[in-house]
C-alpha positions as CSV (number, residue, x, y, z in Angstrom):
1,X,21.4,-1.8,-19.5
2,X,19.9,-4.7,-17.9
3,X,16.5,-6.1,-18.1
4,X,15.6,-8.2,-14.8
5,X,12.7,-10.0,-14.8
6,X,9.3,-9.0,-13.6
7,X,8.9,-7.7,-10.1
8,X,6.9,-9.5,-7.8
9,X,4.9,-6.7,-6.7
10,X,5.6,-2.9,-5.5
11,X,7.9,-0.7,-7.6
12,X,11.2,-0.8,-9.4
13,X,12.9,1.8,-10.6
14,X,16.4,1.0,-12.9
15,X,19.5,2.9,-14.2
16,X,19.9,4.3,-17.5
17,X,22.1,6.4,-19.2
18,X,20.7,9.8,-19.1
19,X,21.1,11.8,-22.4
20,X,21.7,15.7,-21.6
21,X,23.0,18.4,-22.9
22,X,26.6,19.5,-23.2
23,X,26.3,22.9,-21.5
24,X,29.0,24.1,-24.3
25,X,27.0,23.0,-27.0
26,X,24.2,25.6,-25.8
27,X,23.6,29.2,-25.0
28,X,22.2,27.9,-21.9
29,X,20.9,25.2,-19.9
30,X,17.6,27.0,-18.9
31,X,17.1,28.6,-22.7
32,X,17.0,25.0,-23.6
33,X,14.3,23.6,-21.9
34,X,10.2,23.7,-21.6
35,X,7.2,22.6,-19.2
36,X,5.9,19.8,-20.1
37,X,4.3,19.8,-24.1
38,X,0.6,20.1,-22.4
39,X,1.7,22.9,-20.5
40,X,3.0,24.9,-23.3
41,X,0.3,27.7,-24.5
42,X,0.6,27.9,-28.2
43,X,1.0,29.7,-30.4
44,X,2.8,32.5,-28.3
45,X,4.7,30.0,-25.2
46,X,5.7,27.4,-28.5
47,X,7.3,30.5,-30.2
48,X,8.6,32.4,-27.1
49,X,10.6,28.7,-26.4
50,X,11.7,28.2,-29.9
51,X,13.2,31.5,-30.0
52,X,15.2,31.3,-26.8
53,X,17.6,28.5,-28.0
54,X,17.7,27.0,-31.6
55,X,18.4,23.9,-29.2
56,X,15.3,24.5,-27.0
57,X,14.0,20.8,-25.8
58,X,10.5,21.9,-27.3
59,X,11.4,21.5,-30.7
60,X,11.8,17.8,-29.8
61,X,8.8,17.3,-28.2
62,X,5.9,19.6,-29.9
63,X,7.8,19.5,-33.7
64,X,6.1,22.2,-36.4
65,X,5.1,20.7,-39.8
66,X,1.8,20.3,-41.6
67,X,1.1,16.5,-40.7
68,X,1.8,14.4,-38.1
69,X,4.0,12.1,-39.6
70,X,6.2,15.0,-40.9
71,X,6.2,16.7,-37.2
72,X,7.7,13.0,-35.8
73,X,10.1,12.5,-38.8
74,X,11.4,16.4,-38.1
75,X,11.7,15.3,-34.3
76,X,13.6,12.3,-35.0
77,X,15.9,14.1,-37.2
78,X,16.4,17.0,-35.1
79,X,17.6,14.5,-32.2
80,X,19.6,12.6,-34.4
81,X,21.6,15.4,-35.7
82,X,22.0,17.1,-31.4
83,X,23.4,13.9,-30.9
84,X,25.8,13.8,-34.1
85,X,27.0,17.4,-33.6
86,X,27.0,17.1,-29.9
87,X,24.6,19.3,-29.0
88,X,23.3,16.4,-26.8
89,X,25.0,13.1,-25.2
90,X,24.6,10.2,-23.2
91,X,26.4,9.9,-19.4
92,X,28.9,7.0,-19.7
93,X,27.6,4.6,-17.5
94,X,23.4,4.0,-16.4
95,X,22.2,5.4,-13.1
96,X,19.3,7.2,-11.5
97,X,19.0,10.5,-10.8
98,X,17.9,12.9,-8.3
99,X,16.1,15.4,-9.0
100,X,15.6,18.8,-7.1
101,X,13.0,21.7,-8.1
102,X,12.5,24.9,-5.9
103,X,11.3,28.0,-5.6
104,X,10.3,30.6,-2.8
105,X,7.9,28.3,-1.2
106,X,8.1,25.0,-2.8
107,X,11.0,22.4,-2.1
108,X,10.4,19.2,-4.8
109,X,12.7,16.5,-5.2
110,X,12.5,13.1,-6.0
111,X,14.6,10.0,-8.2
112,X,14.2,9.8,-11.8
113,X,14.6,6.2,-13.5
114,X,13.0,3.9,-15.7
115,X,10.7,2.4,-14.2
116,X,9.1,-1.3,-14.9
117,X,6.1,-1.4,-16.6
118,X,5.8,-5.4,-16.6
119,X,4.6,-5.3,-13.0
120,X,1.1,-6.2,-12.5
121,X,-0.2,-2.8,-13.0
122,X,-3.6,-3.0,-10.8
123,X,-3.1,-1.6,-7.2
124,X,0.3,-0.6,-8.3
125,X,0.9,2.6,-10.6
126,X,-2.7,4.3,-10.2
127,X,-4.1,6.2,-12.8
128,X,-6.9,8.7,-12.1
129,X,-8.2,10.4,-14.9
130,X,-9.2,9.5,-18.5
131,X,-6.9,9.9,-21.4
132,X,-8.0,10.8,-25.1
133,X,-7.2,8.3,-27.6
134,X,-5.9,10.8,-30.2
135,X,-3.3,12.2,-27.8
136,X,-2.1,8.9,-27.3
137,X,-1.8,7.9,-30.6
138,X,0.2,11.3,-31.3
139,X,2.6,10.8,-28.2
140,X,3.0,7.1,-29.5
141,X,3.9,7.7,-32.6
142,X,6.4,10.4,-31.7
143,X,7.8,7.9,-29.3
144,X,8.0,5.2,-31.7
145,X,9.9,7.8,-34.4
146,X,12.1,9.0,-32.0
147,X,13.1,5.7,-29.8
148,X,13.5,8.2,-26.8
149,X,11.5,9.0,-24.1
150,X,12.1,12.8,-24.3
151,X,10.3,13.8,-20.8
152,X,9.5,11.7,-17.5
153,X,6.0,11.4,-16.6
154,X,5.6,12.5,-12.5
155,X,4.6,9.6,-10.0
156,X,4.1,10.3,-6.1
157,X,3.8,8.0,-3.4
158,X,3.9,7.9,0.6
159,X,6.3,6.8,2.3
160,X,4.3,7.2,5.9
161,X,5.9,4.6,7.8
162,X,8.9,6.7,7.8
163,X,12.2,4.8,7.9
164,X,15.4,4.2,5.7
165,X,14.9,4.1,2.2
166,X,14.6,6.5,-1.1
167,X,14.0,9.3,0.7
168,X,17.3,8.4,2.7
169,X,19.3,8.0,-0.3
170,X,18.0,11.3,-1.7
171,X,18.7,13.5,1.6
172,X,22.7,11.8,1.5
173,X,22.7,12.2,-2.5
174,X,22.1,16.6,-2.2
175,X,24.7,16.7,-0.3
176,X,27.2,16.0,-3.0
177,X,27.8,18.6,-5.9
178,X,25.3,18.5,-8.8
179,X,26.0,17.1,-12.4
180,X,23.9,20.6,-13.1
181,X,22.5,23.6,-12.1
182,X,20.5,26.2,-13.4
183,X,17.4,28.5,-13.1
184,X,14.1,28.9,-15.2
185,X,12.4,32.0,-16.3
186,X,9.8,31.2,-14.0
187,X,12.2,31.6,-11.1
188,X,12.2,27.7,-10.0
189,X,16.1,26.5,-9.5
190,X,16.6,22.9,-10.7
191,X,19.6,20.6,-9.6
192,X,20.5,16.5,-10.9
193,X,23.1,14.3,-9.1
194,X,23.5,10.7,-10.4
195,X,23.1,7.2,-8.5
196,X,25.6,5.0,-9.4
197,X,26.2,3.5,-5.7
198,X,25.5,-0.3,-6.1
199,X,24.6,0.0,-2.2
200,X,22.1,3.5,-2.2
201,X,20.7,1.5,-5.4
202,X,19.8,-1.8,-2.9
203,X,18.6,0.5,-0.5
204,X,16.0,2.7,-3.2
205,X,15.1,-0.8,-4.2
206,X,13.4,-1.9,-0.8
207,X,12.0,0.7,-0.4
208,X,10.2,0.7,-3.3
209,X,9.1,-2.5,-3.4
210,X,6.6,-2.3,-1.4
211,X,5.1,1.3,-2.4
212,X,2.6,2.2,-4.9
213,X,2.2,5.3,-7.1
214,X,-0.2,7.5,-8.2
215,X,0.2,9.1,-11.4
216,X,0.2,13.1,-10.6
217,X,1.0,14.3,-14.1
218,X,1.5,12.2,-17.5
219,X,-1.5,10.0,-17.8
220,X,-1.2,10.2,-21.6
221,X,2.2,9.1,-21.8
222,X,1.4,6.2,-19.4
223,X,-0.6,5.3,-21.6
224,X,1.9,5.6,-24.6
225,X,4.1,3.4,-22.7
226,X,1.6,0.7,-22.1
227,X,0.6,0.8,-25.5
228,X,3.9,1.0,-27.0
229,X,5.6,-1.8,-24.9
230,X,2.1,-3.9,-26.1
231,X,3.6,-3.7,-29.7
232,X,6.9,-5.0,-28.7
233,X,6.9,-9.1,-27.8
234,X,10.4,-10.1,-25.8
235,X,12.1,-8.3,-23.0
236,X,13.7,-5.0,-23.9
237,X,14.4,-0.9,-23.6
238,X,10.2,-0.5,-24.4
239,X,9.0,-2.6,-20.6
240,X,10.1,0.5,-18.9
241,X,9.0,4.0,-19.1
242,X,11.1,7.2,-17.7
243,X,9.5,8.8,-14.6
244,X,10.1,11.3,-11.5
245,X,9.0,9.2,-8.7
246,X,8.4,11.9,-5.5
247,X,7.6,10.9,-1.9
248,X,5.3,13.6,-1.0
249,X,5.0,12.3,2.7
250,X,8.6,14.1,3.0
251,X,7.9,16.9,-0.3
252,X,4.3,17.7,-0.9
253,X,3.3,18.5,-3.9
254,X,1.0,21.5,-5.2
255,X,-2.7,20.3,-6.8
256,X,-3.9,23.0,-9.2
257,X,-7.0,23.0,-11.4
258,X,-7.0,22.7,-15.2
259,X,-9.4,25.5,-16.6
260,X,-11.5,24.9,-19.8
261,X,-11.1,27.1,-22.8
262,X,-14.4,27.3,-24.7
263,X,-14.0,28.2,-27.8
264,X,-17.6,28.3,-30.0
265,X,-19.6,29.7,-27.1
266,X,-19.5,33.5,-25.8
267,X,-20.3,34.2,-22.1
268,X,-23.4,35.5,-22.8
269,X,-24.7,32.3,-24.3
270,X,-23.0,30.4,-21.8
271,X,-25.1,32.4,-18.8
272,X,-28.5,32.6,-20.8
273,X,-28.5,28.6,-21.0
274,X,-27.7,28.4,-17.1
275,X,-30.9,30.6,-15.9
276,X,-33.0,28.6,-13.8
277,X,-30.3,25.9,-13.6
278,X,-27.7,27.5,-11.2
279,X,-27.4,30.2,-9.4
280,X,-25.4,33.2,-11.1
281,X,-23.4,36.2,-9.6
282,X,-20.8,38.6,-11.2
283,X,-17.9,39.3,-8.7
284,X,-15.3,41.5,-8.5
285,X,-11.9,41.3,-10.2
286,X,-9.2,41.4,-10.4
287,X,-8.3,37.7,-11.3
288,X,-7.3,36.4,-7.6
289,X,-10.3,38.5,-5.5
290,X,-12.4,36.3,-8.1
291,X,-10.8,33.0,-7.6
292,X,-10.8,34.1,-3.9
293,X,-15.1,33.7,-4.0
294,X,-14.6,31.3,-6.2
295,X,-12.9,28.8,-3.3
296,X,-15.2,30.2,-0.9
297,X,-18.4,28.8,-2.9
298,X,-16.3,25.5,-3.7
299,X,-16.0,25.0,0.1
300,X,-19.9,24.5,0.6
301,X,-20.5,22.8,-3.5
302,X,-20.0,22.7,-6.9
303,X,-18.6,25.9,-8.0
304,X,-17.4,27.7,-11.4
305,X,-16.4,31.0,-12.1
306,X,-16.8,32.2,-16.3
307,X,-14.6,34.7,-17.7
308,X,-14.0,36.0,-21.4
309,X,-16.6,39.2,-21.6
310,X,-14.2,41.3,-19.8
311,X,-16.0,40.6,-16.0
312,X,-16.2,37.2,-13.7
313,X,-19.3,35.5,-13.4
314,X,-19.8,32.7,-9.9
315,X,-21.8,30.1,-11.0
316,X,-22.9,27.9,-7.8
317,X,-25.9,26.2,-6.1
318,X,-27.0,23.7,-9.1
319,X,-30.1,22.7,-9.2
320,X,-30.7,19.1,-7.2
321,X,-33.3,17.9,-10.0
322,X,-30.8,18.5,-12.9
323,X,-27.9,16.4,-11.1
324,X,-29.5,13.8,-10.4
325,X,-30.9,13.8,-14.3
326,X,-27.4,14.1,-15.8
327,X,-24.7,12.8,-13.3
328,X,-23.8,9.0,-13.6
329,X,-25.0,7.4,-10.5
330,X,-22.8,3.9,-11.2
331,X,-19.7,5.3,-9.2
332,X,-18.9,6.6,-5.8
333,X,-20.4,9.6,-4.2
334,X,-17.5,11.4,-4.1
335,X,-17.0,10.9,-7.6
336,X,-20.2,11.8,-8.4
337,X,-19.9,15.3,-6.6
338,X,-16.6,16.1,-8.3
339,X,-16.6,19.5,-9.9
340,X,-14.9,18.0,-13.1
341,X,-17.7,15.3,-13.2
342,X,-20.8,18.2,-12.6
343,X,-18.8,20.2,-15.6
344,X,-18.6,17.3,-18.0
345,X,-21.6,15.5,-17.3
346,X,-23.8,18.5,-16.5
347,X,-22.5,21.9,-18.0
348,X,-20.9,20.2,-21.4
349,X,-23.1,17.1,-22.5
350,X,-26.4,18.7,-21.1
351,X,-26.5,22.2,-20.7
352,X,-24.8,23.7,-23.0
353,X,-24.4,20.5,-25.3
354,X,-20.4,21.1,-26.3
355,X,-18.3,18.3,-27.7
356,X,-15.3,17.0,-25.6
357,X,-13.0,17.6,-28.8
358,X,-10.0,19.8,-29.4
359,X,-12.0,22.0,-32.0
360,X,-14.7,23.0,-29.3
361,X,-12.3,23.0,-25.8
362,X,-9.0,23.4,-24.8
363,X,-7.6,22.4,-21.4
364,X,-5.2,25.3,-19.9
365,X,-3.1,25.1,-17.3
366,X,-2.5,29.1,-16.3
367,X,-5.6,30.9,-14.7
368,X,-4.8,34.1,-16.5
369,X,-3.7,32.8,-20.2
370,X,-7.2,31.0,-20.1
371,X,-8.9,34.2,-19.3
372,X,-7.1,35.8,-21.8
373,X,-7.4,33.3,-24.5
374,X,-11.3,33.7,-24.1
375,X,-11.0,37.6,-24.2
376,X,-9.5,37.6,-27.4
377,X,-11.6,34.8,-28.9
378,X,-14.5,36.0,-27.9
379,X,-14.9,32.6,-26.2
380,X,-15.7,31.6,-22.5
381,X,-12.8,30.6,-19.7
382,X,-14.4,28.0,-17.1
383,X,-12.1,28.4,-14.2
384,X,-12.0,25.2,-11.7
385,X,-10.9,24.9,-8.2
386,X,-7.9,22.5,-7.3
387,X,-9.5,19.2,-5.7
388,X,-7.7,18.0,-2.7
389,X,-4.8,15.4,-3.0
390,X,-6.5,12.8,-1.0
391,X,-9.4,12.5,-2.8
392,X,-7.8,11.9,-5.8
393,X,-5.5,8.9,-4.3
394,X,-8.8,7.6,-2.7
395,X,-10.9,7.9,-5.7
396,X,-7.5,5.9,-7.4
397,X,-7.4,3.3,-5.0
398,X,-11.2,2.1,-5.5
399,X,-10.1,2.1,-9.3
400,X,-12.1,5.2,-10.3
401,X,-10.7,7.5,-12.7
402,X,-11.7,11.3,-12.7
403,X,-12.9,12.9,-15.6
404,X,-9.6,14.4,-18.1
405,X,-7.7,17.0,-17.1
406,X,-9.1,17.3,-13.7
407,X,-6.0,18.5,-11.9
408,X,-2.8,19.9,-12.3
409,X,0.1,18.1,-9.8
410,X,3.2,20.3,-9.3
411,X,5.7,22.1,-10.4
412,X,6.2,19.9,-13.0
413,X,9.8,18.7,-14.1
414,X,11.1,20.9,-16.8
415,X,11.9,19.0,-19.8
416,X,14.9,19.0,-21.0
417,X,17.2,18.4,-18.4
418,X,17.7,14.5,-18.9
419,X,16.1,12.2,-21.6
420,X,16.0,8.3,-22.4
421,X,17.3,6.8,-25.5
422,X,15.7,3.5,-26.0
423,X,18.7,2.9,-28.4
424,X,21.2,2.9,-25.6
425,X,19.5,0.3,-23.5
C-alpha cells in the first residue's frame, strides 16, 4: 500500500487489502460475525456469538482469559492461526469498499477505507463525546498485539451541495454483483463490492476533500488510533485508521440513546433520594407505552424514566435551584441542557453520588436487556431519550464534546465482514 503524504485539508480515504473470510472455511458468513464489542451484552450475547461459529469475529475482538495481556496474546494467536489455516485471507490487490446494511425501514450504505489520520484533526474528523482512558488503553493494546484493525469505526458527513462525488461512485458501484452477501439474526441484509477503479477512486477523492466528519460511533477507537500512531515516528500502516464513512444527506442514520445500568443502587433508593428534587410519576408498561411518556416529557425538558423493581418510574421537571448548583456553566446552553449532562452532572455526582466506573455503571445499548439486567440485579435501568442528530454536529462543530455514551448512531456495521492487517500495508 501507499502512504502519500499529508492531505492539505478535508478527508482522504485509501485502499487496502481487506482481510475476510473464505466462505468455505466457515459454517456461515452471518454465524461468524458480531456488533460492535460495546454492543455485545455479556455474559449471555458473548456466549450466544461464541457458540454460533468456533470462527465467530467476537473471539477476535472481546478474547476470554484472566488478564488482559493474556486476552490480547489469545487474540493475536487466534488471528494468526485463521490466517494460516485459511479460515481468513487477504483480497489480492488494496481497494475500498462499499458497504450496504438494510432492513425493513433502514437503507445504510457508505465506503469503507483507511482513512488518514495525519490530517490536521481540528474542524476535520469531530469527535463529540468523552472517551475513558482505560477503554482506550484496552483497545490499544489489543490493536498493538494484534497489528489489525479488526472493526471500522462509523463516520458521517453531508454532502448537501449535492453533485458528483462518493455518493455517485457508490449508487454506480451497487449496481455490480457483490464480493458477499448475507443476512444477520437481527434481520438486517449486508452487501460489499470493492473499488479498485483508478477513475471512481479520483472521483471519491474530491469529493472528500473538502468534507468533514463527525464521528457517529467508535470514539474509543479514534482515540486508539491517535494514540497508537503517536507511538509510531515515520510514515507507515499506523497514520491511518479503518472507517465506514456514510453520507447521511443521501442515507440517514438512526440516533438512539445509550441507557445506564446501575448496579449498587435499587429503585427504591434511587426514588427516595429524588423527592423534592424532581418530579416523579409511575407509568404504565409495557416497555414502549413507557418510553412513549418518556419522549413526550423529553419534548418539553429533561426527562428519565427508572426501571428494575418490576414497574417504570418518569422522572421530569428538575428543580431550577439544583441545576444551576450542579451543572457546569463554562459551555454552551445547549450543552448545558443535555439530558446526558443533567444525568452525569446532577443525578450521578450530586444526587445520588455514584462513581462513573465500570464497577458501579454499565452503558447498554438495548432498552429491554438494560431493564432486564436491573431486574435481575436488583439494580436500577436509567433509560435516556435519543438526542437529535443536529445538535450533536453543532455541539461538535463549536468543539464541545457530550458527556460518554450519550448516543447510539446506527445500525452499526457488523464486524466481521472485512478487517485491516497492518502487516500487509
Amino acid at each position: 500500500m501507499n502512504t502519500p503524504s499529508p492531505a492539505d485539508q478535508g478527508l482522504r480515504l485509501i485502499p487496502f487489502r481487506g482481510l475476510r473470510y473464505v466462505p468455505e472455511q466457515v459454517g456461515s458468513l452471518s454465524a461468524v460475525t458480531s456488533p460492535p464489542y460495546d454492543v455485545v451484552v455479556r455474559p449471555d450475547g458473548l456466549h450466544h456469538l461464541e457458540s454460533a461459529d468456533p470462527h465467530n469475529i467476537v473471539r477476535l475482538i472481546l478474547p476470554q482469559a484472566e488478564t488482559a495481556a493474556a486476552r490480547h496474546e489469545q487474540a493475536a494467536e487466534t488471528l494468526n492461526r485463521w490466517l494460516a489455516e485459511g479460515v481468513l485471507a487477504p483480497d489480492d490487490e488494496p481497494a475500498l469498499y462499499v458497504y450496504e446494511q438494510r432492513d425493513a425501514e433502514i437503507l445504510q450504505r457508505g465506503i469503507v477505507g483507511a482513512l488518514e489520520l495525519s490530517v490536521p484533526s481540528e474542524g476535520i474528523v469531530l469527535p463529540h463525546e468523552d472517551v475513558m482512558s482505560d477503554v482506550v488503553e484496552d483497545r490499544a493494546d489489543l490493536m498493538r498485539t494484534t497489528a489489525a484493525h479488526l472493526e471500522p469505526l462509523l463516520l458521517t458527513y453531508r454532502s448537501d451541495d449535492g453533485g458528483p462525488g462518493a455518493t455517485a461512485v457508490i449508487e454506480r458501484t451497487v449496481d455490480r454483483p457483490p464480493l458477499l452477501a448475507t443476512t444477520t439474526e437481527d434481520g438486517f441484509r449486508h452487501r460489499l463490492w470493492a473499488i479498485t477503479d483508478p477513475d471512481d477512486r479520483a472521483e471519491i477523492d474530491t469529493d472528500l476533500a473538502r468534507r468533514q466528519a463527525l464521528i457517529a460511533d467508535g470514539h474509543h477507537r479514534w482515540a486508539t488510533y491517535l494514540r497508537l500512531q503517536r507511538e509510531h515516528t515515520g510514515r507507515g500502516p499506523w497514520d491511518f485508521g479503518l472507517v465506514l464513512l456514510v453520507d447521511t444527506a443521501r442515507y440517514p442514520l438512526r440516533v438512539r440513546a445509550i441507557h445506564r445500568l446501575l448496579r449498587r443502587l435499587p429503585v427504591v433508593d434511587a426514588l427516595a433520594a429524588l423527592e423534592g428534587l424532581f418530579r416523579v410519576r409511575e407509568v404504565d408498561g409495557p416497555l414502549p407505552q413507557a418510553l412513549d411518556a418518556l419522549a413526550e416529557a423529553a419534548a418539553e425538558g429533561n426527562a428519565f424514566l427508572l426501571a428494575g423493581d418490576g414497574g417504570f418510574h418518569l422522572v421530569d421537571r428538575p428543580d431550577a435551584t439544583l441545576l444551576a448548583r450542579t451543572v457546569p456553566t463554562d459551555r454552551p446552553a445547549a450543552w448545558q441542557t443535555l439530558d446526558a449532562t443533567v444525568l452525569h452532572s446532577v443525578l450521578l455526582d450530586h444526587v445520588w453520588r455514584i462513581p462513573d466506573a465500570p464497577g458501579h455503571i454499565a452503558y447498554i445499548h438495548d432498552t429491554a436487556a438494560a431493564v432486564e439486567q436491573a431486574e435481575r440485579l436488583g439494580a436500577t435501568a436509567v433509560l435516556m431519550h435519543p438526542v437529535r442528530e443536529e445538535v450533536v454536529r453543532d455541539l461538535a462543530r463549536q468543539g464541545v464534546t457530550m458527556p460518554r455514551k450519550s448516543t447510539s448512531f446506527g445500525p452499526k456495521p457488523a464486524t466481521g465482514l472485512v478487517l485491516r492487517s497492518l502487516t500487509l500495508d
